[in-house]
PDB file with one MODEL, atoms N, CA, C and O in Angstrom:
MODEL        1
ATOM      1  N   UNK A   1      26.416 -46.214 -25.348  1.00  0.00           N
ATOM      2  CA  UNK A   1      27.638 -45.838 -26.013  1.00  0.00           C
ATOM      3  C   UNK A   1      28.789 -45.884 -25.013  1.00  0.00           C
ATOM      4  O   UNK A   1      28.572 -45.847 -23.802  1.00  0.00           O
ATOM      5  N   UNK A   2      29.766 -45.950 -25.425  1.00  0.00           N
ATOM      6  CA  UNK A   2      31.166 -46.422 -24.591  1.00  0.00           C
ATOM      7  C   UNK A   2      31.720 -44.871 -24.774  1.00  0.00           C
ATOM      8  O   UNK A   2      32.202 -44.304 -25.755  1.00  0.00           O
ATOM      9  N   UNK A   3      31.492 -44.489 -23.630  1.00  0.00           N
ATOM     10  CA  UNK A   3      32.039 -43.228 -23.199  1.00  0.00           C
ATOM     11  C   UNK A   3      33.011 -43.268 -21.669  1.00  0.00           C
ATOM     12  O   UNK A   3      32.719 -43.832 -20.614  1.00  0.00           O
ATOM     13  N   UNK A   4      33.919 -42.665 -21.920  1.00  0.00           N
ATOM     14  CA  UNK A   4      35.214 -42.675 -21.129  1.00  0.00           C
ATOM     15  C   UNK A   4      35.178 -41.436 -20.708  1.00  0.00           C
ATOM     16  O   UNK A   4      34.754 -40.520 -21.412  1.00  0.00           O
ATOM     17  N   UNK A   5      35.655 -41.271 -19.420  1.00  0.00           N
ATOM     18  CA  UNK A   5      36.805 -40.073 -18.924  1.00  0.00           C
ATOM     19  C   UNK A   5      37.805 -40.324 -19.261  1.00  0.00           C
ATOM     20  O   UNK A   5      38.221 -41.422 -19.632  1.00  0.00           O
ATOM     21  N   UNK A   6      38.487 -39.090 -19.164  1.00  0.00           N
ATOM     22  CA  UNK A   6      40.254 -39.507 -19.406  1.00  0.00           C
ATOM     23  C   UNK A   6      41.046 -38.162 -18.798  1.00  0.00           C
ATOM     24  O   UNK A   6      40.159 -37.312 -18.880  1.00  0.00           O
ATOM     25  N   UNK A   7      41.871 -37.692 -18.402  1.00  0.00           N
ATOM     26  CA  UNK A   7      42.910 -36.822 -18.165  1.00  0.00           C
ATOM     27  C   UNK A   7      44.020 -36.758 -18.806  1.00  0.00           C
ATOM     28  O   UNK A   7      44.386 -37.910 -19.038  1.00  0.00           O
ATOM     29  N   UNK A   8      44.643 -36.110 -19.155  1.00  0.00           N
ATOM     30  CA  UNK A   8      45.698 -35.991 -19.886  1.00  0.00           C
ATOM     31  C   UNK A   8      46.989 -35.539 -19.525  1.00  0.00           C
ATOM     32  O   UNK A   8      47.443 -34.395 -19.527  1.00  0.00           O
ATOM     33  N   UNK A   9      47.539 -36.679 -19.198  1.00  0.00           N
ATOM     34  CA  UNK A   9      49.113 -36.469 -18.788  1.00  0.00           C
ATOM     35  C   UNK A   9      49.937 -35.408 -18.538  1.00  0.00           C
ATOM     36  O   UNK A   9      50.507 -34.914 -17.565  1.00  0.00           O
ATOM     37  N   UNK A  10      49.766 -35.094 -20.372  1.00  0.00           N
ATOM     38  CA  UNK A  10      50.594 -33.770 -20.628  1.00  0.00           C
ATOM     39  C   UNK A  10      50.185 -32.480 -20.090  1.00  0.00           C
ATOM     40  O   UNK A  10      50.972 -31.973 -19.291  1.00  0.00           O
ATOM     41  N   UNK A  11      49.159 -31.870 -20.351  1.00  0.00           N
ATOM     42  CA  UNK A  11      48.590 -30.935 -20.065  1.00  0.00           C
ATOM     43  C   UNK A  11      47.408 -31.035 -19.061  1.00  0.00           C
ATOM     44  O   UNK A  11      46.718 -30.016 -19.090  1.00  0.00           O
ATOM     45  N   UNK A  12      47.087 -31.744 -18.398  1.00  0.00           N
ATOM     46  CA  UNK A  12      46.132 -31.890 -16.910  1.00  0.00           C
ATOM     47  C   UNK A  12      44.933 -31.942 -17.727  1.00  0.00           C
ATOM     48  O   UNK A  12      44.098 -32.554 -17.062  1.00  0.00           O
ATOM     49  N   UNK A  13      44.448 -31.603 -18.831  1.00  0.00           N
ATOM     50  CA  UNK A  13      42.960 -31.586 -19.317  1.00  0.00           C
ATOM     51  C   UNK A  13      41.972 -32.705 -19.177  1.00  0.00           C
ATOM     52  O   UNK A  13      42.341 -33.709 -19.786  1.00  0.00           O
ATOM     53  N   UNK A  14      40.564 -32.857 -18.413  1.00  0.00           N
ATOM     54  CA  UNK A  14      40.237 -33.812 -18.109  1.00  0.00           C
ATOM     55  C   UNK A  14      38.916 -33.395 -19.427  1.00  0.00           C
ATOM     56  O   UNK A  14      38.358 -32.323 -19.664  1.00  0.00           O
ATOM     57  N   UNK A  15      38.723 -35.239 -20.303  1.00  0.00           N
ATOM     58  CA  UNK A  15      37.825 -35.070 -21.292  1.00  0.00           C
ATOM     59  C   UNK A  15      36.907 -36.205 -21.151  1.00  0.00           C
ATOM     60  O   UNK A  15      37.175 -37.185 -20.456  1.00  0.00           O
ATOM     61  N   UNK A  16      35.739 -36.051 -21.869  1.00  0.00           N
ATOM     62  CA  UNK A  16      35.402 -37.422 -22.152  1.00  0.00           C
ATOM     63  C   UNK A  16      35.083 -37.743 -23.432  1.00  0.00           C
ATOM     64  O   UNK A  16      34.883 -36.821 -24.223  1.00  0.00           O
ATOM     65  N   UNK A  17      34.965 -39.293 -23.922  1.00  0.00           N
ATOM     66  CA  UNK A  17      35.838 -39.375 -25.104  1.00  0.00           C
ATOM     67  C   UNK A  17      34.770 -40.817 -25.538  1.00  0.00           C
ATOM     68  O   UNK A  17      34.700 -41.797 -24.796  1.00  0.00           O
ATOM     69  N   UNK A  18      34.021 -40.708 -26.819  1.00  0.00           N
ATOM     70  CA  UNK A  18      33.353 -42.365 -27.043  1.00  0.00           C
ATOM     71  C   UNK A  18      34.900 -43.122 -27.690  1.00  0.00           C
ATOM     72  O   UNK A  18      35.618 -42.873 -28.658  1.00  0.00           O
ATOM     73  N   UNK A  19      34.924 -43.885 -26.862  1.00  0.00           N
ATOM     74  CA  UNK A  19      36.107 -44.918 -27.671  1.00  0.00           C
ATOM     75  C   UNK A  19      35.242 -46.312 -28.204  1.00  0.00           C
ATOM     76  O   UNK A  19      34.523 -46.910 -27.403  1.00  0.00           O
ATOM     77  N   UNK A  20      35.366 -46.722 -29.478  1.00  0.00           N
ATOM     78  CA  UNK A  20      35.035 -47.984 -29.837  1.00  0.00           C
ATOM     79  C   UNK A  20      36.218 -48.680 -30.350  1.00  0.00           C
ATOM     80  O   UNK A  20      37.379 -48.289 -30.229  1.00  0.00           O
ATOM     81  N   UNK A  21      35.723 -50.007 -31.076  1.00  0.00           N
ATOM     82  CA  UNK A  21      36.595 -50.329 -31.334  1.00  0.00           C
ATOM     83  C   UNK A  21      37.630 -50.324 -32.943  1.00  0.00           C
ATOM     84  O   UNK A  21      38.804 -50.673 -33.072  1.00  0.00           O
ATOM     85  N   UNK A  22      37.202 -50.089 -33.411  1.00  0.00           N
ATOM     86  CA  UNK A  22      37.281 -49.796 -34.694  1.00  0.00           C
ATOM     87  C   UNK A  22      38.249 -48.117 -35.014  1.00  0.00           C
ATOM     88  O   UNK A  22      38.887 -47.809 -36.021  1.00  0.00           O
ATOM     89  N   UNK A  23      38.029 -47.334 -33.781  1.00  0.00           N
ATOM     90  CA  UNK A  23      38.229 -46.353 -33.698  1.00  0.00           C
ATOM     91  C   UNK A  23      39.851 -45.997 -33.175  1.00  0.00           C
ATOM     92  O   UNK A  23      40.219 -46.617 -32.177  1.00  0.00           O
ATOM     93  N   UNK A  24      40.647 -45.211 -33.687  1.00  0.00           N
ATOM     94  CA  UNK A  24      41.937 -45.098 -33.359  1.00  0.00           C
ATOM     95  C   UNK A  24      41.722 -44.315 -31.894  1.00  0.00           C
ATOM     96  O   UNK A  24      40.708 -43.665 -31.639  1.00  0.00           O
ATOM     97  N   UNK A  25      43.193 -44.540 -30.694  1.00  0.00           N
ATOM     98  CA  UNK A  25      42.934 -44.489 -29.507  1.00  0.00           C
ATOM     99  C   UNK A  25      42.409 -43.010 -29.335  1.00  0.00           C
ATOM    100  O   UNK A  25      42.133 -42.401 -30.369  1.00  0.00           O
ATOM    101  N   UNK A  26      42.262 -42.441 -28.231  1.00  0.00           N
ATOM    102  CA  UNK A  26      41.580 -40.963 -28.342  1.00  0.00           C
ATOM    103  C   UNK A  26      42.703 -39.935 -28.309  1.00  0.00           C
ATOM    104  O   UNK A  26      43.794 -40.497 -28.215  1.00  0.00           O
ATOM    105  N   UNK A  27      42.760 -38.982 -28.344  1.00  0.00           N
ATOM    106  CA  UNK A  27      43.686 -37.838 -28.246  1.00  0.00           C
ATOM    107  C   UNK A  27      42.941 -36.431 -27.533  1.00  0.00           C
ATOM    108  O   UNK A  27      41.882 -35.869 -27.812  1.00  0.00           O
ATOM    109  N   UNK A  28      43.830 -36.180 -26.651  1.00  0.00           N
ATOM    110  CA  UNK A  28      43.521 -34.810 -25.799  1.00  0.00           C
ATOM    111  C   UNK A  28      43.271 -33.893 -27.020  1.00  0.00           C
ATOM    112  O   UNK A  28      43.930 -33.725 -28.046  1.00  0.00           O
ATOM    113  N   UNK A  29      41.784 -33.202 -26.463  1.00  0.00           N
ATOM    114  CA  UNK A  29      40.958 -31.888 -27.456  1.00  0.00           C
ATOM    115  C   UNK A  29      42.090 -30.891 -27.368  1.00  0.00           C
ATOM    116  O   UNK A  29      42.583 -30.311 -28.335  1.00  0.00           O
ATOM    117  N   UNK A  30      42.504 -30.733 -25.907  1.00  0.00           N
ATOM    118  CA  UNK A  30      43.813 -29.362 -26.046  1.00  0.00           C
ATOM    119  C   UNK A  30      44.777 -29.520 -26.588  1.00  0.00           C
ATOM    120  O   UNK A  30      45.190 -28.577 -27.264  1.00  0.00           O
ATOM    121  N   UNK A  31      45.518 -30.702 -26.539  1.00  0.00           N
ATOM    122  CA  UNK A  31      47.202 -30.385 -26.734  1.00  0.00           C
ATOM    123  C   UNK A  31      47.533 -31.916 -27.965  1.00  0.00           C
ATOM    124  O   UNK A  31      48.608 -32.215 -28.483  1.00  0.00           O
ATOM    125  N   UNK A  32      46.548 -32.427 -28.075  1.00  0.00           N
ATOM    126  CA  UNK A  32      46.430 -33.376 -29.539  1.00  0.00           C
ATOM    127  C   UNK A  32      47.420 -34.487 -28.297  1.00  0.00           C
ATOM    128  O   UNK A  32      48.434 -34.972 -28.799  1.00  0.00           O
ATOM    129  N   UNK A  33      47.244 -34.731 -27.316  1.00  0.00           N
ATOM    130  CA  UNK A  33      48.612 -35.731 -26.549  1.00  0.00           C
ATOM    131  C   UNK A  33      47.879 -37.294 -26.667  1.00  0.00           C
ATOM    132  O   UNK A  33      46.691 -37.435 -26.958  1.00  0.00           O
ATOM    133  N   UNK A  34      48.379 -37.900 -26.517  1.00  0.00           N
ATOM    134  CA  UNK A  34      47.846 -39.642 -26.346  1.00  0.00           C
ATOM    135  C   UNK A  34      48.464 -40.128 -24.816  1.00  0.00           C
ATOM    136  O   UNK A  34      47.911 -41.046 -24.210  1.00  0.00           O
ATOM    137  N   UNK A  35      49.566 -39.481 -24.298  1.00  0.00           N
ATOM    138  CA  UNK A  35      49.296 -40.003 -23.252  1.00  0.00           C
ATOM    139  C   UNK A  35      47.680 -39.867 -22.131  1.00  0.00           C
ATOM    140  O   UNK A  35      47.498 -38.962 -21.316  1.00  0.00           O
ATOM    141  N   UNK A  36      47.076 -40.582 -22.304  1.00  0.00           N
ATOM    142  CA  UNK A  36      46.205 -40.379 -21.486  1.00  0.00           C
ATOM    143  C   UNK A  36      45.905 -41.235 -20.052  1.00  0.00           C
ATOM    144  O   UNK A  36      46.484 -42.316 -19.944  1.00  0.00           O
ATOM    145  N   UNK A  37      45.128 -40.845 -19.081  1.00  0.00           N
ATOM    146  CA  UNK A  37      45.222 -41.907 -17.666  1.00  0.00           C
ATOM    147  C   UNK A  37      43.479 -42.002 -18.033  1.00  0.00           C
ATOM    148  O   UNK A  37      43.044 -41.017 -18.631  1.00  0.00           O
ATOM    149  N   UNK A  38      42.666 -42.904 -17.774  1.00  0.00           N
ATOM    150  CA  UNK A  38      41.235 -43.126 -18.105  1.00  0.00           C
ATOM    151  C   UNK A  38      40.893 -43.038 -16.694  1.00  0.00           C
ATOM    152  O   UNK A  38      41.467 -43.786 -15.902  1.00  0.00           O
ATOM    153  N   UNK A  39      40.048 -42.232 -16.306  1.00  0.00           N
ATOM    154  CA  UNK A  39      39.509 -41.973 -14.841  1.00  0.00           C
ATOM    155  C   UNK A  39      38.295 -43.121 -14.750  1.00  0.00           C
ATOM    156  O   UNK A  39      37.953 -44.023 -15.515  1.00  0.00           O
ATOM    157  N   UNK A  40      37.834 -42.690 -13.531  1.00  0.00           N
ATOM    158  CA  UNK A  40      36.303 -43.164 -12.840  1.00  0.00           C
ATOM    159  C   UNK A  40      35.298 -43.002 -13.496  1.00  0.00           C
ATOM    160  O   UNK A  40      35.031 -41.824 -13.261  1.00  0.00           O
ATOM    161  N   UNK A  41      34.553 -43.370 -14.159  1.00  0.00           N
ATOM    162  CA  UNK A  41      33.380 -42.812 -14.877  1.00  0.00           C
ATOM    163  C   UNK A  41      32.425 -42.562 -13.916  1.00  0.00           C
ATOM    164  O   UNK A  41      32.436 -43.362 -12.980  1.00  0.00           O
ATOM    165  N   UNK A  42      31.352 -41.418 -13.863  1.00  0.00           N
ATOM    166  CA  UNK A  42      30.370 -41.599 -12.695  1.00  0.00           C
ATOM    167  C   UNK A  42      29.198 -42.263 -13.908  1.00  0.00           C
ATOM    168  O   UNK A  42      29.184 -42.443 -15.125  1.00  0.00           O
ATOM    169  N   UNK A  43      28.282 -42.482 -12.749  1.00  0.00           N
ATOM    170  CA  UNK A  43      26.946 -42.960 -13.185  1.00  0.00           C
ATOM    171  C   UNK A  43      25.281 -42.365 -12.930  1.00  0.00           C
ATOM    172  O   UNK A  43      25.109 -41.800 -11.850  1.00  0.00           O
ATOM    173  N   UNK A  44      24.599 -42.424 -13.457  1.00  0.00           N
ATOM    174  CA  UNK A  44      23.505 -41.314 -13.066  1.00  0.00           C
ATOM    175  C   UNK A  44      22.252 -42.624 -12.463  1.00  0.00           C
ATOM    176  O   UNK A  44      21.635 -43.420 -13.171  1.00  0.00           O
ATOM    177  N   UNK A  45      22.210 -42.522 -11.459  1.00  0.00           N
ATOM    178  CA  UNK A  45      20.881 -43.385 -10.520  1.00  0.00           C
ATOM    179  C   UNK A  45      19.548 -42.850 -10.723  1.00  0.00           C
ATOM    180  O   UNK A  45      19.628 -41.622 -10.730  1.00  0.00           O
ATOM    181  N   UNK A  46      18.116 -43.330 -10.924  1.00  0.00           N
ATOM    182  CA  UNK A  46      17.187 -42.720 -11.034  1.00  0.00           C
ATOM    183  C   UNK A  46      16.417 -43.873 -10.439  1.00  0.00           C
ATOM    184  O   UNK A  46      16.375 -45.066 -10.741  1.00  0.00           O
ATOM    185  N   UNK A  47      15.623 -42.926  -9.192  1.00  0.00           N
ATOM    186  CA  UNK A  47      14.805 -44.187  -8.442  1.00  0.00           C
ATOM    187  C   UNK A  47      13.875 -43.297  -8.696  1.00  0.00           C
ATOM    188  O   UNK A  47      13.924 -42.262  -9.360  1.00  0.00           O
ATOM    189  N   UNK A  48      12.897 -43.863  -8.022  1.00  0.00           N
ATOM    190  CA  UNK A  48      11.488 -42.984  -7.498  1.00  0.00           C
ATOM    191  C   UNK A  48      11.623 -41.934  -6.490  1.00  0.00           C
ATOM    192  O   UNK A  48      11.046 -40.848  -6.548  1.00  0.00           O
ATOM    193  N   UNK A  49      12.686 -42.441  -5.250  1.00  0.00           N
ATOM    194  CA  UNK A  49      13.173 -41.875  -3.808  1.00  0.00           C
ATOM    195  C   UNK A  49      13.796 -40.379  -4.313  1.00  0.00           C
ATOM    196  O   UNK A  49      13.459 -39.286  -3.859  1.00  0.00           O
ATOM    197  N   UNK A  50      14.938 -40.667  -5.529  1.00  0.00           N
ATOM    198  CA  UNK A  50      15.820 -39.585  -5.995  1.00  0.00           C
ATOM    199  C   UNK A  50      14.647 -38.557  -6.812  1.00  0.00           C
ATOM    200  O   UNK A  50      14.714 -37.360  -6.531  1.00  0.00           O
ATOM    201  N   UNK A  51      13.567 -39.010  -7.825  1.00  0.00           N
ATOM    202  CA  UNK A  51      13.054 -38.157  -8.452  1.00  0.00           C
ATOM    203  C   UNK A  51      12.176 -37.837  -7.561  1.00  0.00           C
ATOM    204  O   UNK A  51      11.933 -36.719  -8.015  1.00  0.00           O
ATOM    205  N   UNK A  52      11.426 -37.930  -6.551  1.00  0.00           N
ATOM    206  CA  UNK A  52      10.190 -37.621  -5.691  1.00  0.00           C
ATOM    207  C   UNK A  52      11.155 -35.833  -4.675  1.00  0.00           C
ATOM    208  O   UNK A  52      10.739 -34.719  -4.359  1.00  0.00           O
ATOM    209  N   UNK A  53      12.767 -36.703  -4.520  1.00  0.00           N
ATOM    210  CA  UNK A  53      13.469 -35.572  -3.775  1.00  0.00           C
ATOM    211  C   UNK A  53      13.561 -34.246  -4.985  1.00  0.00           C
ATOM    212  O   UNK A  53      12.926 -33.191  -4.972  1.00  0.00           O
ATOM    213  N   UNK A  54      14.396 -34.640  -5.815  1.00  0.00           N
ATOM    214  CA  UNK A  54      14.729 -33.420  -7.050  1.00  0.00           C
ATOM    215  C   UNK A  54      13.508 -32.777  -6.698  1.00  0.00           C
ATOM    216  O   UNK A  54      13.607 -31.883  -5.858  1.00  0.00           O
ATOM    217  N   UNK A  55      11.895 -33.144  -7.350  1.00  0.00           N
ATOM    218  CA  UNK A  55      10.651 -32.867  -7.551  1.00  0.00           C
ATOM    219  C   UNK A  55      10.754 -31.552  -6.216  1.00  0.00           C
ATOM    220  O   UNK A  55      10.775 -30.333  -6.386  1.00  0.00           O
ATOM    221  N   UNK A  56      10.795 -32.168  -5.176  1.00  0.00           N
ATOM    222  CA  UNK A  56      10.593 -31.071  -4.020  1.00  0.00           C
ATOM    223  C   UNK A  56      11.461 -29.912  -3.215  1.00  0.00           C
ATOM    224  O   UNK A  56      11.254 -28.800  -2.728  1.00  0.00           O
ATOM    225  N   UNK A  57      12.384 -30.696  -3.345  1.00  0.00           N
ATOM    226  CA  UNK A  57      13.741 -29.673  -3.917  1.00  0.00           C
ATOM    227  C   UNK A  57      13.174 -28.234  -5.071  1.00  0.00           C
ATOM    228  O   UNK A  57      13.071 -27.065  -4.699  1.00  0.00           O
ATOM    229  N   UNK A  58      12.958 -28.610  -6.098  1.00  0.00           N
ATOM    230  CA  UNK A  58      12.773 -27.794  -7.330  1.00  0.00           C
ATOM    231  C   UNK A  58      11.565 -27.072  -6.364  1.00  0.00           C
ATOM    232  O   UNK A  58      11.709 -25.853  -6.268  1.00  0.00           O
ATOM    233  N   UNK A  59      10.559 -27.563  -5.735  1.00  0.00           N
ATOM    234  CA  UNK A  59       9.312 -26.530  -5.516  1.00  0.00           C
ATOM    235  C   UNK A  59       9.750 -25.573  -4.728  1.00  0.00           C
ATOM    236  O   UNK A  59       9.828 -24.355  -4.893  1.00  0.00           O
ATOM    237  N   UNK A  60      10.102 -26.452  -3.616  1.00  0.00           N
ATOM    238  CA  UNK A  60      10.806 -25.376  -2.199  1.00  0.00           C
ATOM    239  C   UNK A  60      11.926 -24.653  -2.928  1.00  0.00           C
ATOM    240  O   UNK A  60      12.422 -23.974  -2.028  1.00  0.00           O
ATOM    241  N   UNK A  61      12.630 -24.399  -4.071  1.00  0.00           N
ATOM    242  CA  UNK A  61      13.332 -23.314  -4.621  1.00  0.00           C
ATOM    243  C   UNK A  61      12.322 -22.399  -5.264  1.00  0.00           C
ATOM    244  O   UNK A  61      12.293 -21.168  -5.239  1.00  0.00           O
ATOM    245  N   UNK A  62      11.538 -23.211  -5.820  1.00  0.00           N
ATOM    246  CA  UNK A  62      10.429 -21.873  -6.287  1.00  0.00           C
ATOM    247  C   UNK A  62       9.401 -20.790  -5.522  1.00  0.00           C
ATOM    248  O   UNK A  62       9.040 -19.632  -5.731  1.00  0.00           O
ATOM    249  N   UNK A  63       9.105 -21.929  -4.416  1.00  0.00           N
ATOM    250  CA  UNK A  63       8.631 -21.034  -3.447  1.00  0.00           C
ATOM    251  C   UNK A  63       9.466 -19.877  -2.927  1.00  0.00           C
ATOM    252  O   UNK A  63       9.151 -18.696  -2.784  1.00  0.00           O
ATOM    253  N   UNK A  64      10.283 -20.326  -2.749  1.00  0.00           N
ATOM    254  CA  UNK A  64      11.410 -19.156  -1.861  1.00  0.00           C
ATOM    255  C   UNK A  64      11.582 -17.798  -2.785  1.00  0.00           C
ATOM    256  O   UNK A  64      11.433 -16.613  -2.486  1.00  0.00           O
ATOM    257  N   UNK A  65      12.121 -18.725  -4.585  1.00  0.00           N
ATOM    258  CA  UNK A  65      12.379 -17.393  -5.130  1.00  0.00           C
ATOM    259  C   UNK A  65      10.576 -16.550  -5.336  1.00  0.00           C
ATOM    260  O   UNK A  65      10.398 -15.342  -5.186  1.00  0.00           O
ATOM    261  N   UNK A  66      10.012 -17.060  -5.518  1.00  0.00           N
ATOM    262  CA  UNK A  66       8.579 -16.244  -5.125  1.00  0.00           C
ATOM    263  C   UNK A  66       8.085 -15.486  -4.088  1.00  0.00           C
ATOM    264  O   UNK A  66       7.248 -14.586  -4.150  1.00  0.00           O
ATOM    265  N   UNK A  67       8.588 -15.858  -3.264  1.00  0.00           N
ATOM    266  CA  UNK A  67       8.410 -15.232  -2.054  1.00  0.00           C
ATOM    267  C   UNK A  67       9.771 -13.913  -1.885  1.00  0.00           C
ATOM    268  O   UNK A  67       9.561 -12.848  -1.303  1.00  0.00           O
ATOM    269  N   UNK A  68      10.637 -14.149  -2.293  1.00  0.00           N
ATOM    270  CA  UNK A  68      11.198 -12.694  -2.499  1.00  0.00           C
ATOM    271  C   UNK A  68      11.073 -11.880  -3.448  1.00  0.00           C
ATOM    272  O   UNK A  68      11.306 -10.672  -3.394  1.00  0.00           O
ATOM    273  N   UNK A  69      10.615 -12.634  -4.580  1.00  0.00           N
ATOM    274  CA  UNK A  69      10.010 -11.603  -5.659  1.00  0.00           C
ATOM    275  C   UNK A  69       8.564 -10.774  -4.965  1.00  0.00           C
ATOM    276  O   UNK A  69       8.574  -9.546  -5.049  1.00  0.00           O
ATOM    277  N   UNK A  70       7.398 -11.417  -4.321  1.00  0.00           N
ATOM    278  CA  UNK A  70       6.556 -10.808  -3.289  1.00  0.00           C
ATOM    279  C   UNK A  70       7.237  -9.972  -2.106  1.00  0.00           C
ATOM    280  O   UNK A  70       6.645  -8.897  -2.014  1.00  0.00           O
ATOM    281  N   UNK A  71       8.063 -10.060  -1.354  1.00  0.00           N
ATOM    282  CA  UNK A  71       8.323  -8.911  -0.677  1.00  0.00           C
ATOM    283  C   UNK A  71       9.392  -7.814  -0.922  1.00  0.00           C
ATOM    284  O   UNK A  71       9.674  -6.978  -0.064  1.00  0.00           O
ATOM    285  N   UNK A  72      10.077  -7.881  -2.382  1.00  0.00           N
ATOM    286  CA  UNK A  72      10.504  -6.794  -3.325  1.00  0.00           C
ATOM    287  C   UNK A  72       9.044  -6.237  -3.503  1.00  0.00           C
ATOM    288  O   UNK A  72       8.796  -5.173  -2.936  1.00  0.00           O
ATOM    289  N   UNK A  73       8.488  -6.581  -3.912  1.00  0.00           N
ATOM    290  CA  UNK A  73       7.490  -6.031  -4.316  1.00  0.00           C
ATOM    291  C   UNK A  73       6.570  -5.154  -3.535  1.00  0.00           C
ATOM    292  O   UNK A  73       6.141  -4.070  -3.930  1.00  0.00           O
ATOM    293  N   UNK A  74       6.287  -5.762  -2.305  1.00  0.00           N
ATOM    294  CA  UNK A  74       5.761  -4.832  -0.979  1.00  0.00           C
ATOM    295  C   UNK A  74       7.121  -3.896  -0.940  1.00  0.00           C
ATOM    296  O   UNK A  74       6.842  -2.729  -1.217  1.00  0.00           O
ATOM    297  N   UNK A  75       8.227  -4.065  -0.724  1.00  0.00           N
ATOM    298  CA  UNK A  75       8.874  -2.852  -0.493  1.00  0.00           C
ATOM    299  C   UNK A  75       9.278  -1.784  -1.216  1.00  0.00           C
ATOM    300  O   UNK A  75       9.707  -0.777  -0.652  1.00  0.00           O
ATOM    301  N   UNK A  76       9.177  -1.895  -2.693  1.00  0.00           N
ATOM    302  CA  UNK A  76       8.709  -0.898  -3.676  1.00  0.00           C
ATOM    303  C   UNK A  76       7.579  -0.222  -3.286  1.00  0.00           C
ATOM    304  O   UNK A  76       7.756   0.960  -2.991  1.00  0.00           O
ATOM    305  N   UNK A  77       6.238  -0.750  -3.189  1.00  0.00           N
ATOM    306  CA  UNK A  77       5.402  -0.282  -3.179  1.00  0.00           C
ATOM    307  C   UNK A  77       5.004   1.081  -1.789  1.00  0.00           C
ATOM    308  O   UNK A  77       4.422   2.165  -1.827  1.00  0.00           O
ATOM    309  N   UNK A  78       5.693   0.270  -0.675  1.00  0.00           N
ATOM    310  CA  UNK A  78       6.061   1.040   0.777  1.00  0.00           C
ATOM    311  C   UNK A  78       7.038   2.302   0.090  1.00  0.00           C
ATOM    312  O   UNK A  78       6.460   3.388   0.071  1.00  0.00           O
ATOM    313  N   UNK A  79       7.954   2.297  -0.277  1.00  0.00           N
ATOM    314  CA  UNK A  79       8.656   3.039  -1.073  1.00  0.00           C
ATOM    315  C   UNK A  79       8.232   4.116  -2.086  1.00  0.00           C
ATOM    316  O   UNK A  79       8.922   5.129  -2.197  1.00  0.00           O
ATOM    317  N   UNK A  80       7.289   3.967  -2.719  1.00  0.00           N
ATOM    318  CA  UNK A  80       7.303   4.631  -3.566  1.00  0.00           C
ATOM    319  C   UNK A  80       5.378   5.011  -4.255  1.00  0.00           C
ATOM    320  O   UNK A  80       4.807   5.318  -5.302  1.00  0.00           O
ATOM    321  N   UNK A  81       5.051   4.690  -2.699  1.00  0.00           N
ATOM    322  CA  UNK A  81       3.313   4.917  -2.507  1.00  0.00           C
ATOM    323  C   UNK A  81       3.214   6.532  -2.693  1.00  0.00           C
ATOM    324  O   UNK A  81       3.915   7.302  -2.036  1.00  0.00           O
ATOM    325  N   UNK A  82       2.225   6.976  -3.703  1.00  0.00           N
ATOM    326  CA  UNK A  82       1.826   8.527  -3.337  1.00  0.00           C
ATOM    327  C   UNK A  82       1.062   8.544  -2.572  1.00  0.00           C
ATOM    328  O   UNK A  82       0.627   9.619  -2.159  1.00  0.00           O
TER     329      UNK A  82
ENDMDL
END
């Protein structure tokens, strides 16, 4: 699908917008404006290299938050041992 950025002149609002062709030009969601400037579109890359990183990324965050949920937990327990 033909999806655009855009910013909006009038009021700074940055949107994104499917423009086809058939379709009248787009108009800013905030301020209804048509001046618009069409930005950079980014793009989303997916290798093996990028998903193998995310993948380990995501663990080594889980480990960590696990590991402070485990030593909350020892220090409650130090805390509040009869």
């Amino acid at each position: 699908m033909p999806l655009y950025d855009f910013r909006c002149r009038g009021c700074g609002n940055t949107f994104e917008a499917l423009v086809r062709s058939q379709d009248p030009e787009p108009r800013c969601p905030s301020c209804q404006g048509r001046d618009l400037e069409q930005l950079l579109s980014t793009f989303a890359l997916d290798t093996d290299d990028r998903r193998s990183a995310a993948a380990l990324d995501s663990r080594k965050r889980q480990v960590a938050k696990r590991k402070d949920a485990i030593i909350a937990d020892e220090e409650y327990r130090l805390h509040h041992d009869d």
